[in-house]
LOGU-305538 format. One record per residue (C-alpha): x, z, y; residue number from 1. Coordinates in nm, 2 decimals, padded with zeros to 4 digits. Layout:
<recs>
        x        z        y    nr
        X        Z        Y   NUM
...
</recs>
This chain:
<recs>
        x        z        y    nr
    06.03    04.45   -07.23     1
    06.06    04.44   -07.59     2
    05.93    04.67   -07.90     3
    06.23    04.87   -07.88     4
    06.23    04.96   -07.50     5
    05.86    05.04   -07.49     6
    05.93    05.29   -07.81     7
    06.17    05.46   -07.63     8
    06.01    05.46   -07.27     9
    05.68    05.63   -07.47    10
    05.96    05.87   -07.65    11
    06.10    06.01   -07.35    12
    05.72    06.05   -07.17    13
    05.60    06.22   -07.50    14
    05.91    06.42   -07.50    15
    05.87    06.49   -07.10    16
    05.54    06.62   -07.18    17
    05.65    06.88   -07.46    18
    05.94    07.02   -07.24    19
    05.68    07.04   -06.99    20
    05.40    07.24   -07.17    21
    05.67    07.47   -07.34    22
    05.83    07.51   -07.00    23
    05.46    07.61   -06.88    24
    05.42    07.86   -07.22    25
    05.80    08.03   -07.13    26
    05.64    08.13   -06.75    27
    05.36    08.25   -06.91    28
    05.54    08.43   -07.20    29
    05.79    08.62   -06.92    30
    05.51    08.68   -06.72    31
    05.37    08.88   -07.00    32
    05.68    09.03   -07.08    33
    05.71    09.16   -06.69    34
    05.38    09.32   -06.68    35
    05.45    09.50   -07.06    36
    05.81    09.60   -06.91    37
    05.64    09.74   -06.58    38
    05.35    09.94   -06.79    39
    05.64    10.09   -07.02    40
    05.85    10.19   -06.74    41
    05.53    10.40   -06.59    42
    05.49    10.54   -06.94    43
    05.85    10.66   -06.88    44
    05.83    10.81   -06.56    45
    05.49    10.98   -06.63    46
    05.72    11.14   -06.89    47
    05.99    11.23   -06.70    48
    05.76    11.39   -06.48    49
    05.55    11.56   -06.71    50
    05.92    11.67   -06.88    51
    06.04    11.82   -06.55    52
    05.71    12.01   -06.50    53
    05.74    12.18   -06.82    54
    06.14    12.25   -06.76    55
    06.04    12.43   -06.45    56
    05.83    12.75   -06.60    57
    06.07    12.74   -06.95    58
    06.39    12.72   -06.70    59
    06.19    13.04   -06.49    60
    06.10    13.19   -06.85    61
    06.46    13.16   -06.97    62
    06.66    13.32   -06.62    63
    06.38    13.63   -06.69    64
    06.46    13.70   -07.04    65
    06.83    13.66   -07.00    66
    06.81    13.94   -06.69    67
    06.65    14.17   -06.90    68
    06.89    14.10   -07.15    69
    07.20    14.13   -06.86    70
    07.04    14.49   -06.77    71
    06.93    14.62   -07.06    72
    07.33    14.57   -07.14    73
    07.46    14.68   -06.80    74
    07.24    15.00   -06.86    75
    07.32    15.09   -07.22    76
    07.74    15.04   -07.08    77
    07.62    15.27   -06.80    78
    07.52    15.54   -07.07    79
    07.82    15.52   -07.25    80
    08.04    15.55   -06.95    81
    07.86    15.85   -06.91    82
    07.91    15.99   -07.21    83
    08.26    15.94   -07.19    84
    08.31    16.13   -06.82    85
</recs>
């Protein structure tokens, strides 16, 4: 073998060796990118279920004041179609 073919055989070993190492840092990098992923989306459903706990009693809250509201108007067009008979 001559100059020029050991070069390139030490190239492509060198280069071998890079693509290996960055293949090795791109697991780990995913990896790391998984487990951030999986701890957001538990952020997110601790907050959808904290969300729906407090839409429950708001929702209940909500149907209370608009019955009120519904009688006290079903009672004050009660008194005026008494006043009218």
């Amino acid at each position: 073998m001559d100059l020029l073919q050991l070069a390139l055989v030490f190239l492509i070993i060198l280069l071998s060796i890079f693509l290996t190492i960055t293949g090795i840092q791109v697991f780990f990098i995913l990896h790391d990118l998984k487990k951030a992923l999986d701890r957001f989306n538990h952020i997110l459903q601790t907050g959808d279920e904290v969300a729906q706990a407090v839409e429950k009693p708001v929702s209940l809250a909500a149907n209370f004041i608009k019955n009120l509201a519904y009688k006290k108007h079903a009672a004050s067009t009660r008194r005026l179609f008494k006043k009218r008979a």
